[in-house]
Structure formats: structure tokens, C-alpha cells
KOLLUM-206459 format. One record per residue (C-alpha): residue in one letter; residue number from 0; x, y, z. Coordinates in nm, 3 decimals, always signed. Example, Ala and Ser with C-alpha at 12.3 -4.5 7.8 and 13.67 -1.06 7.14 Angstrom:
BEGIN
a:0:+1.230:-0.450:+0.780
s:1:+1.367:-0.106:+0.714
***
This chain:
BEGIN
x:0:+0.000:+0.000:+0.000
x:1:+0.081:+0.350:+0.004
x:2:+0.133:+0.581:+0.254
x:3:+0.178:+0.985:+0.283
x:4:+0.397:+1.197:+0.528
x:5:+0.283:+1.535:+0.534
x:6:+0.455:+1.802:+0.710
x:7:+0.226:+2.094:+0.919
x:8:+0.265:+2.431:+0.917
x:9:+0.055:+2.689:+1.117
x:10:-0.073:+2.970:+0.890
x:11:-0.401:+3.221:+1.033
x:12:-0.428:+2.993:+1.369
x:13:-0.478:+2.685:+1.149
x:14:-0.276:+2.365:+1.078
x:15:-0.190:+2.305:+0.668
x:16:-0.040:+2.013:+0.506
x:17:+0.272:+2.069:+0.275
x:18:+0.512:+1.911:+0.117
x:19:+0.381:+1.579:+0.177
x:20:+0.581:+1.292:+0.138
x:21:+0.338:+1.007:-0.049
x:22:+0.449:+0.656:+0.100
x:23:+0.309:+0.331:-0.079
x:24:+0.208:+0.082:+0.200
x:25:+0.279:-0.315:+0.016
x:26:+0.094:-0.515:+0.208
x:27:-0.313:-0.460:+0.345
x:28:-0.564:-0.703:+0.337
x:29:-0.906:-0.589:+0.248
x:30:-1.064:-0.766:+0.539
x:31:-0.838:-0.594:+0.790
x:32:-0.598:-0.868:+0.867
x:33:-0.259:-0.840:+0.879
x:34:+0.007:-0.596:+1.056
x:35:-0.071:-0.337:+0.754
x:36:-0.404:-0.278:+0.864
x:37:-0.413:-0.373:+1.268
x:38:-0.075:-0.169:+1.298
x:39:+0.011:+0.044:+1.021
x:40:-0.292:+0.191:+0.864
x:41:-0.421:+0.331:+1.263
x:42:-0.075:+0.483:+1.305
x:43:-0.076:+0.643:+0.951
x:44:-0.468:+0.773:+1.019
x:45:-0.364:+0.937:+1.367
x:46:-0.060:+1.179:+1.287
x:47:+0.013:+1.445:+1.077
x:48:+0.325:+1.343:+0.926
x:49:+0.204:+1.058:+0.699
x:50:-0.163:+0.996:+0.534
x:51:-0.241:+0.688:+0.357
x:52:-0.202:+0.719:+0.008
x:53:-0.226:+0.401:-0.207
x:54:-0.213:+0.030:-0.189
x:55:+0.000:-0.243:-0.314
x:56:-0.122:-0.617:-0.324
x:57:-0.024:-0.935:-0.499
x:58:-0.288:-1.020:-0.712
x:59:-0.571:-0.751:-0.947
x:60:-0.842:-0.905:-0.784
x:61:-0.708:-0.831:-0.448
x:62:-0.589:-0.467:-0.551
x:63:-0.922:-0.416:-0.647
x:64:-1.104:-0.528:-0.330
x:65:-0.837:-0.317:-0.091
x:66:-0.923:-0.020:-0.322
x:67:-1.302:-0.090:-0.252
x:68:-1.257:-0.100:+0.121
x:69:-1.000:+0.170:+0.160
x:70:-1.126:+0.374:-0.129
x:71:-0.762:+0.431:-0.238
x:72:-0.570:+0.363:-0.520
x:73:-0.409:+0.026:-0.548
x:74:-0.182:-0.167:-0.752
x:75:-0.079:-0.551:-0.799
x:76:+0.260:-0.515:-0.941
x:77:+0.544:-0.353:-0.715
x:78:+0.727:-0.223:-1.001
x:79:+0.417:+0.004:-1.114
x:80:+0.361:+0.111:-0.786
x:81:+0.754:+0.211:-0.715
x:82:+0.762:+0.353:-1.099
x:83:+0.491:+0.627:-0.986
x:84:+0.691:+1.026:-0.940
x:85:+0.460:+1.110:-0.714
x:86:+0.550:+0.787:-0.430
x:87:+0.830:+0.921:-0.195
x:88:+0.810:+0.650:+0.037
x:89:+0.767:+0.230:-0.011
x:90:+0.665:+0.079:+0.361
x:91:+0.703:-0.343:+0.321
x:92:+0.446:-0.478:+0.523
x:93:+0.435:-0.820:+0.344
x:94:+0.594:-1.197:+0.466
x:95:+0.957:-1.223:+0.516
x:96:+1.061:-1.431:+0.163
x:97:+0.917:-1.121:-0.030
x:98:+1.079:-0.880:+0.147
x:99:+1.384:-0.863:-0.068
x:100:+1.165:-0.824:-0.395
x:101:+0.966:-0.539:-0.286
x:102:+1.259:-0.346:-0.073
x:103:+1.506:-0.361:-0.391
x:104:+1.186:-0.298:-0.633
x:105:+1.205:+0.065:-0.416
x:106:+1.580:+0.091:-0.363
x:107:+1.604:+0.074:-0.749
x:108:+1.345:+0.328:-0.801
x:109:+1.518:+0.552:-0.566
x:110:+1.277:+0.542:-0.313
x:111:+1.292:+0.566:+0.086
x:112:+1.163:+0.248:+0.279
x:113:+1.020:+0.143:+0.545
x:114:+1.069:-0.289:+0.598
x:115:+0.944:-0.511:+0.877
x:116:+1.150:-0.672:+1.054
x:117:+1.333:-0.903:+0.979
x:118:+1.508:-0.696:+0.682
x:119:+1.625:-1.024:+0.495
x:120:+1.510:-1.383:+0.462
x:121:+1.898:-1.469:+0.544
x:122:+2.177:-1.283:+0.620
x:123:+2.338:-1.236:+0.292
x:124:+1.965:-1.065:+0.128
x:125:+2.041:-0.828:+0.446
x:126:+2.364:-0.725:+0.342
x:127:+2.265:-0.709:+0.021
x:128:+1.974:-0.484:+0.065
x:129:+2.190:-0.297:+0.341
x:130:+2.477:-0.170:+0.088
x:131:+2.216:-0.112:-0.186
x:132:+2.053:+0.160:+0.010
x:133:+2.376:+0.307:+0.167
x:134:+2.473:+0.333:-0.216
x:135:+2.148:+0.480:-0.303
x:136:+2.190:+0.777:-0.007
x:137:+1.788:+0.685:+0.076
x:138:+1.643:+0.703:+0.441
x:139:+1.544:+0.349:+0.555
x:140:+1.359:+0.239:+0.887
x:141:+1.345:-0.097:+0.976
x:142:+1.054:-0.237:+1.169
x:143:+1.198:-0.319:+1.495
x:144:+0.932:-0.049:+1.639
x:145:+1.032:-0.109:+2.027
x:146:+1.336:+0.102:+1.953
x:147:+1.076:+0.362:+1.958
x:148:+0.859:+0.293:+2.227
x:149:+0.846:+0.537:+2.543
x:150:+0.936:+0.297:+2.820
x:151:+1.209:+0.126:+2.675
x:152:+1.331:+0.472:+2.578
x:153:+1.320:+0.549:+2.933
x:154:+1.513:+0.273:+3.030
x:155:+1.777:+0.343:+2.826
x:156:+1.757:+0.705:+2.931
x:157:+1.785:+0.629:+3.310
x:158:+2.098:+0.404:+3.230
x:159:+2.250:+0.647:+3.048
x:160:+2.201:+0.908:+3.361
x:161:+2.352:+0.647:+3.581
x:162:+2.055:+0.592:+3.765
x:163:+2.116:+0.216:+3.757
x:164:+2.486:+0.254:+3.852
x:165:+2.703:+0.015:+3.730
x:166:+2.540:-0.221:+3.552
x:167:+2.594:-0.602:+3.676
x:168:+2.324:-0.821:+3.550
x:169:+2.053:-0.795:+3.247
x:170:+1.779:-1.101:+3.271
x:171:+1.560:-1.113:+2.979
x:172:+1.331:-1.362:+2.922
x:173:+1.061:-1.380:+2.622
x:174:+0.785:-1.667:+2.642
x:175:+0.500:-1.685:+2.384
x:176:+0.269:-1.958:+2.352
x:177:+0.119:-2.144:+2.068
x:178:+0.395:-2.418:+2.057
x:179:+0.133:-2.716:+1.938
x:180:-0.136:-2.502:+1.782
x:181:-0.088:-2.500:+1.385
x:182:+0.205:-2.713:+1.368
x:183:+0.224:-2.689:+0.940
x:184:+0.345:-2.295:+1.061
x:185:+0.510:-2.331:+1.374
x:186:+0.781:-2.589:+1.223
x:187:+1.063:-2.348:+1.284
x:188:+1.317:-2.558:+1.169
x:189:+1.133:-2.606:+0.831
x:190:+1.114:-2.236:+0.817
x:191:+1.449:-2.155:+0.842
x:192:+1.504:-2.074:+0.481
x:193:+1.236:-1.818:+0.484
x:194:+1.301:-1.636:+0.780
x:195:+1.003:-1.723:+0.935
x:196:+1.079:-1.842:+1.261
x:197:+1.080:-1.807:+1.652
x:198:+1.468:-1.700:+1.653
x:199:+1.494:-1.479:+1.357
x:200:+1.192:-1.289:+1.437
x:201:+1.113:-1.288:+1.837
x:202:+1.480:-1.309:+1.914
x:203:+1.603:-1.052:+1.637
x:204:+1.331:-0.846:+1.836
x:205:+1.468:-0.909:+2.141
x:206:+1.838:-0.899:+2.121
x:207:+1.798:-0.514:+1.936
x:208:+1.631:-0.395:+2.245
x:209:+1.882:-0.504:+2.527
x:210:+2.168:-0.391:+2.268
x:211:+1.926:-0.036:+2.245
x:212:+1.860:+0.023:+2.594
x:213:+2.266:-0.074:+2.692
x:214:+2.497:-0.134:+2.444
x:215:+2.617:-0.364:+2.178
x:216:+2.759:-0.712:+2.318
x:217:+3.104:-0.785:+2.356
x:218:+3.076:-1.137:+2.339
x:219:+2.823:-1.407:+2.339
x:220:+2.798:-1.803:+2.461
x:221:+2.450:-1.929:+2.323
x:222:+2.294:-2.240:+2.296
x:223:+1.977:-2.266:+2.012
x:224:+1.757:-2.611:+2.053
x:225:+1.425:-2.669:+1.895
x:226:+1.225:-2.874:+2.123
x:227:+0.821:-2.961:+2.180
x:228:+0.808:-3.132:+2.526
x:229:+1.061:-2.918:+2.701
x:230:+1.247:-2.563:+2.634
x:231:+1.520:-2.446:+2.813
x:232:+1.614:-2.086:+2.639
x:233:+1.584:-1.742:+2.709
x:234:+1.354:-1.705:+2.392
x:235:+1.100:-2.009:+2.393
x:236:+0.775:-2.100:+2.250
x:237:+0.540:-2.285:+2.494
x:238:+0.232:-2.450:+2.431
x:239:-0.012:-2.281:+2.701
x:240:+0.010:-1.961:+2.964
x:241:+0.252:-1.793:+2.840
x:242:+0.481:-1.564:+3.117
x:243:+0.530:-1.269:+2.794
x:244:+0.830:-1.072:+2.821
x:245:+1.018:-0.983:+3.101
x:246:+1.362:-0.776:+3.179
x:247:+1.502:-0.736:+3.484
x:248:+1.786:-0.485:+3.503
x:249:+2.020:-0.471:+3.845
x:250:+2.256:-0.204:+3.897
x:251:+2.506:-0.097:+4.177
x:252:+2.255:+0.194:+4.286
x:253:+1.899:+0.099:+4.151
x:254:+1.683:-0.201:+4.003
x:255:+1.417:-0.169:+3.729
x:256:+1.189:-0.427:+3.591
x:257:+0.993:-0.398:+3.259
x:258:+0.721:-0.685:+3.184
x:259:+0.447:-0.717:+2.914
x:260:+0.227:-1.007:+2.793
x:261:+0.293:-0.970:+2.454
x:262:+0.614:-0.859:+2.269
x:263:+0.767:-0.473:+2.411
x:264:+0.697:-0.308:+2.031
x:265:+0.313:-0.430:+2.027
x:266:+0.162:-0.454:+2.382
x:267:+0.219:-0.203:+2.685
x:268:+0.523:-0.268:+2.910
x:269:+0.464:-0.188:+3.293
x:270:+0.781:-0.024:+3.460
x:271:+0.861:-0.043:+3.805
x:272:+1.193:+0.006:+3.982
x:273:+1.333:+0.176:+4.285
x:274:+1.743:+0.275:+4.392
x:275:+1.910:+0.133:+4.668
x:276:+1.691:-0.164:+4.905
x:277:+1.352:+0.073:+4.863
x:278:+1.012:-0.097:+4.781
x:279:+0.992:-0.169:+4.412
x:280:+0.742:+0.090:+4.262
x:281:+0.602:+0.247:+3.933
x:282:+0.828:+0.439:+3.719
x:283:+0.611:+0.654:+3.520
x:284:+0.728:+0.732:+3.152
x:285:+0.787:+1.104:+3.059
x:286:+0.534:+1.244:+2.808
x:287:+0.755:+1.352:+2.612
x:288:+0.894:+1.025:+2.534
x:289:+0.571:+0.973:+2.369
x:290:+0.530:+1.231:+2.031
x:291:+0.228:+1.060:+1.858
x:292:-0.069:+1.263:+1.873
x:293:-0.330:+1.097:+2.168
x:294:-0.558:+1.017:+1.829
x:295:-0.287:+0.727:+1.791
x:296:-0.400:+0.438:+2.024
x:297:-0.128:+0.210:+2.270
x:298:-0.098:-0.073:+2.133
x:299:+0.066:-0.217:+1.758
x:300:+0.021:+0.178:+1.595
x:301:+0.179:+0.364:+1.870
x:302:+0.554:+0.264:+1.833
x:303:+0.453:+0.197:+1.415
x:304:+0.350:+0.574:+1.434
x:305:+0.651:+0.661:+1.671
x:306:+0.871:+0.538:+1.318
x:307:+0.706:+0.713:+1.084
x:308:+0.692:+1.039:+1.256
x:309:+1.104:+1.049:+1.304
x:310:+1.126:+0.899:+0.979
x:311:+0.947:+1.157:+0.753
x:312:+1.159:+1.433:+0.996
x:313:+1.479:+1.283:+0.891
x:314:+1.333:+1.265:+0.525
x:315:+1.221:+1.635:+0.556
x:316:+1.537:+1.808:+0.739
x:317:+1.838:+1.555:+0.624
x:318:+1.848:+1.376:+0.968
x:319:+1.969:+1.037:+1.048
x:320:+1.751:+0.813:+1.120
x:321:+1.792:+0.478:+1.328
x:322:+1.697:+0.192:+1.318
x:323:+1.782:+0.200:+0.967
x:324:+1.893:-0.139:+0.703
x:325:+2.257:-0.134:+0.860
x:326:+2.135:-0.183:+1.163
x:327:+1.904:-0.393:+1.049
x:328:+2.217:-0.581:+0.970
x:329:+2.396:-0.573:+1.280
x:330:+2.125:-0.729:+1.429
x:331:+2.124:-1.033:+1.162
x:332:+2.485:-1.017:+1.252
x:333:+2.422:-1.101:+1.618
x:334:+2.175:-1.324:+1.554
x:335:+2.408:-1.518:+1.319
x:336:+2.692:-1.506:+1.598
x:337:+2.433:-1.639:+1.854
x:338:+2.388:-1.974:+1.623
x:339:+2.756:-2.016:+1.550
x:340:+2.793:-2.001:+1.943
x:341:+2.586:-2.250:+1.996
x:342:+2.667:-2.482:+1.643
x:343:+3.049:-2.470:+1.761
x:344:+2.983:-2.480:+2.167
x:345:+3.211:-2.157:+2.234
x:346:+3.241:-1.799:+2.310
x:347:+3.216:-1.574:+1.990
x:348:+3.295:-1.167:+1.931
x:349:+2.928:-1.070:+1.780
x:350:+2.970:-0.939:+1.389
***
């Protein structure tokens, strides 16, 4: 599909949209399943910055439906939709093996872009599509939208202040459930060749945001197993009652702990903390941490629309922009390290 950023000026007392940056959003089903729609198209509808402009699909008859429901213009081929002047922006909201055909359908065209995470069905698409867009000078945001969201931003915030002190353990834990349901699409080992799986996806996800909130890894020791009656990792899929997603942070002066059912970049994350041996207690996050307009609801659009608001700034006023493809990559890159750790049972350098 397509997407527009708009920028807002105030002229007479009254907001106007100019130069607006039209973004094509691939990827919206015209029932209203999907990321595009659940995450994407609320975030796009609820700040100024972007409005939804046209729609990309696989198929004619399914262009036509989404331009029926949406009443917007829609395409089936990616290569029309990236050859129209008017399309600034190309956001990939489609499955991981046809990420690499819509991302270098835009890169070609010159276009900026916006990818889900992961970037690449493998490592080598990533570092493929990572130098094609450093040699194409475009702004591109990868989807790993916690990077954006208020409380991990806090976080990282208080550790940088040294609120936490020196920094002497990081627990992180991520349990979803679902391990027997639909086995034909949980078969993670099957899906390794597609990038579809447990530990490219939920641990990519994970590993970015302790590397975001303190720092890239030095080293690593991992071990990856792919189990059904019994899981022993940090990242595991379980069949029922999931625990969610849990980081506990202990440092020489104060203790924070950061929990959410779901995954930190879709569901809300409760914060509590305290410094020294006081009673562990709410840490509320900063409104300004926060920049979407209150039309954007918590949940999957908030940190979506957190993206797209710094990433039509950095479009607008030459700004970097992070998390871009390269580090996109550097994630693939640790994620890669962590499964050499554990193929040859020893301590690795990520990279």
C-alpha cells in the first residue's frame, strides 16, 4: 500500500499540510488482517506526518477489493507502484521471503523504505539490501518499532544518567505460547530458509532492544535447541500460559523491571523500579517520550507511528535516522553469531 507523510505548518491559527511525502504501504488485506491494517494503517490515520495514500497487493483481484474498502488507489505489481513520481516513500508490510523483492523494487526506483522486521530472509539478502541503500543515499527504517517505544526509551535514558549505577546483570526472558497449535506454521526448523521463525523474528526483536537500551555485546555463549516437550532458552515458545516478556535490570545503585504479555513493540510494558533496598514501585514514563498525537491508540500503531513520525523528519530536514537497514544488519549479525555459538559450543565476538 501507500502511505503519505505530510509536514504541518501553522498559517491564520490553522494547521496546513505541505510538502507531503506520499508513501506506498505493500501489504493490506481488504478484510483488515494483517500488521498493515491492525498496525500500520491506525498509526498512519492518527498523525500528521504521513496519510495513507495508495495500496499495493499481490494479485488484481485483491488490488481491487483493498481499493473498494479503503477507497484508495491500489496496484498488484510492485514495479508500477515504485515507478509512480509522485511515491516518496515504499513501507514493506508483506511476509519475510518477499521482502527482498519489494525493498530492492524501491531501492532501485530511488525510493525511501520502510521494511518489517526481519530486513532479509537470510543474512546475505540483508547485506545485500543494506549496501544497496547506503549506495542509493535513501532514508530506511526498519521495523523493529520497540526502539521507539516510550518505556524502553526510558530505560535506556535512566541508564544512560547512571541511575542504575554500574550495571551487573541484564535477565531477559521472552515466552510466547502457541507451541502445538498449527504445527504446518510453527515448524521453525522447516522455516528456516524463509526467515520465518521463533529465533529470527522474536529473538532478532529481542536482542535489538537489550543492545538499544545498553549497548552492543562484547561477546556471546548461546545455545539454540528446537524442542516440543521441554524448552530451556531465554527465547521459547510454549504450548499454554505464556509468562510474555520480562527484563530485569540490576545495577550498583537501583533495580528496574519492565514486563508485558505480549512482545515490548506491540503490547504495553509496565515499569517499576526503585534505587538502593527501597520498595519496588512504578516508574512513570515522561510524556515527552511519547510524540504521537493521543488520536494514535497504545498498542501495535503507537511505536509503528513513533517510526514514521522520526522517519518523515529525517526525510524532511536531512536527519539520520535509526533503526535504519545497517542496523538492520547488525542485528542479523548477532543473531548469526548467537547460532555459531551454539553450532560450535564456544564464546564468539558478535559481527
Amino acid at each position: 500500500m501507500c502511505l503519505i507523510a505530510l509536514n504541518c505548518q501553522r498559517l491564520g491559527g490553522e494547521e496546513e499540510m505541505t510538502n507531503r511525502l506520499k508513501l506506498g504501504l505493500v501489504g493490506a488485506d481488504a478484510a483488515g488482517r494483517g500488521w498493515g491494517p491492525v498496525a500500520h494503517m491506525p498509526a498512519l490515520k492518527g498523525i500528521e506526518q504521513i496519510e495513507l495514500a495508495a495500496l499495493c497487493t499481490s494479485r488484481p483481484e485483491s488490488a481491487a477489493a483493498a481499493a473498494k474498502a479503503y477507497g484508495i488507489r491500489a496496484f498488484h505489481d510492485i514495479n508500477e507502484l515504485v515507478a509512480q513520481p509522485d511515491i516518496d516513500i515504499i513501507s514493506t508490510v508483506v511476509r519475510i521471503p518477499n521482502h527482498y523483492e519489494v525493498v530492492m523494487a524501491a531501492l532501485h526506483a530511488g525510493k525511501h523504505v520502510y521494511c518489517e522486521w526481519p530486513l532479509g530472509a537470510s543474512l546475505s539478502e540483508t547485506e545485500e539490501m543494506a549496501t544497496v541503500a547506503r549506495d542509493k543515499g535513501v532514508v530506511t527504517a526498519i521495523g523493529l518499532q520497540g526502539r521507539h517505544d516510550p518505556s524502553l526509551t526510558y530505560i535506556k535514558e535512566l541508564y544512560d544518567q547512571g541511575w542504575l549505577g554500574e550495571l551487573l546483570t541484564v535477565n531477559l526472558t521472552m515466552q510466547t505460547g502457541g507451541a502445538l497449535e498449527r504445527p504446518s506454521q510453527r515448524d521453525y526448523e522447516r522455516e528456516i530458509s524463509k526467515g520465518a521463525h521463533l529465533f529470527n523474528i522474536v529473538g532478532g526483536h529481542t536482542l535489538a532492544y537489550l543492545a538499544y537500551c545498553f549497548g552492543p555485546l562484547s561477546e556471546l555463549s548461546a545455545k539454540v535447541a528446537t524442542r516440543v516437550k521441554q524448552l530451556h532458552m531465554e527465547i521459547t515458545a510454549v504450548p499454554y500460559h505464556a509468562d510474555g516478556w520480562r527484563m530485569a535490570v540490576y545495577g550498583s545503585k537501583g533495580t528496574i523491571i519492565a514486563t508485558t504479555q505480549g512482545l515490548p513493540q506491540i503490547t504495553p510494558v509496565t515499569l517499576v523500579g526503585s534505587q538502593g533496598n527501597d520498595p519496588l514501585s512504578e516508574l512513570p514514563v515522561p510524556e515527552h517520550l511519547r510524540f504521537v498525537p493521543k488520536a494514535v491508540p497504545f498498542g501495535p500503531p503507537q511505536n509503528v507511528g513513533q517510526a514514521y513520525v522520526r522517519m518523515a523528519e529525517a526525510i524532511r530536514e536531512g536527519k539520520h535516522f535509526a533503526p535504519n537497514f545497517d542496523d538492520a544488519l547488525k542485528v542479523h549479525q548477532l543473531l548469526d553469531s548467537v547460532q555459531r555459538s551454539s553450532d560450535e559450543g564456544r564464546v564468539v565476538k558478535p559481527g
